[in-house]
N, C-alpha and C positions, 0 to 999 in steps of 0.2 A: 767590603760592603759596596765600594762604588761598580766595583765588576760585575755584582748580583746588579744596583740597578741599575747601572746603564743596561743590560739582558730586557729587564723588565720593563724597560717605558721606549726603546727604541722603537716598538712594533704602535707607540703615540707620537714617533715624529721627535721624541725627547730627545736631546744632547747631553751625554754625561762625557767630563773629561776631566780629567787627573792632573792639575799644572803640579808639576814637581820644577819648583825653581830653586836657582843656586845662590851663589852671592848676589846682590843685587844693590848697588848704591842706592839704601832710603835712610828715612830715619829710624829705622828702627830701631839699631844698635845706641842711638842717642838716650844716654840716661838709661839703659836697659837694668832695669831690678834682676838684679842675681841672687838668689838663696844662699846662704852662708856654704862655704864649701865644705865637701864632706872627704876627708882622704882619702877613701875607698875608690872613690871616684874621680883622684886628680890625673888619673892617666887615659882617662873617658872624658867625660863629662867636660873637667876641668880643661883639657887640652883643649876643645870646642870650645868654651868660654874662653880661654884666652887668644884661639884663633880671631876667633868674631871681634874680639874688643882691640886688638892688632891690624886687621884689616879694614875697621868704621872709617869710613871715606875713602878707600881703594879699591873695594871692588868693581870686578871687569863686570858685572851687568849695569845693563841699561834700560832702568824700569820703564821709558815710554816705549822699548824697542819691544819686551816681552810682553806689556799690553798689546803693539800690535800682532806678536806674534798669536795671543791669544783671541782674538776676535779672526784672522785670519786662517786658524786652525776651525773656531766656531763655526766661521763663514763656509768652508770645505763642504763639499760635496759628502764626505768619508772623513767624520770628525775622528782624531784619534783617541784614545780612551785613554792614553797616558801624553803628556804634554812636555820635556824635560825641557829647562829654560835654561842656556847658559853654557859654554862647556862644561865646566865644570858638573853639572846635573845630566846632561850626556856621559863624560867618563864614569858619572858614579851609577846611572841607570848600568850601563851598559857590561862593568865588570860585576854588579850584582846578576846582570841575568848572564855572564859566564859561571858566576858560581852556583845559582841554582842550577842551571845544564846541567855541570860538572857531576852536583851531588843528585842528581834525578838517574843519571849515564851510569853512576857508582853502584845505587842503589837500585837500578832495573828492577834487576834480575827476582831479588827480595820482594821487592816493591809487586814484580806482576806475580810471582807466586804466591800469593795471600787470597786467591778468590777458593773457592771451592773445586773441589776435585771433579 
């Protein structure tokens, strides 16, 4: 939805951007309410939950740094429409859009012969 409107209000001067951030030293993880675990989901979900609550006070971001990064980005001439904060949120952008490539390049062929003859 943010892709439709950034299209839609750029031609009014609008800035839409995407912060995708990574770990980030706040509080957020402090006291974090967690739903009762579900076993289905302790090799998902559950792994994320116990990453997050392992890591509460060692993550490598630095939220006044990714504030500026984001006003910085605002401030650009050519705002980007996606914003990753962090390496960590770089490596994970960056190998989801090898895997979409991947399965777009797999799927060509399929994919462009579906229009009308």
């Amino acid at each position: 939805m943010s892709e439709a409107l950034a299209d839609e209000v750029k031609p009014f001067g609008i800035k839409v951007l995407i912060v995708e951030p990574g770990n980030f030293r706040t509080n957020l993880q402090n006291g974090f309410a967690v739903s009762k675990p579900i076993p289905a989901y302790q090799d998902t979900v559950g792994a994320t939950v116990r990453n997050a609550a392992a890591s509460d006070g060692t993550q490598a971001g630095d939220p006044a740094k990714a504030a500026a990064a984001i006003i910085t980005a605002l401030d650009a001439e050519e705002t980007p429409l996606r914003l990753p904060l962090g390496n960590d949120a770089v490596d994970l952008l960056l190998a989801h859009s090898d895997r979409f490539r991947a399965d777009v390049a797999t799927w060509e062929k399929v994919s462009r012969g579906t229009d009308f003859d």
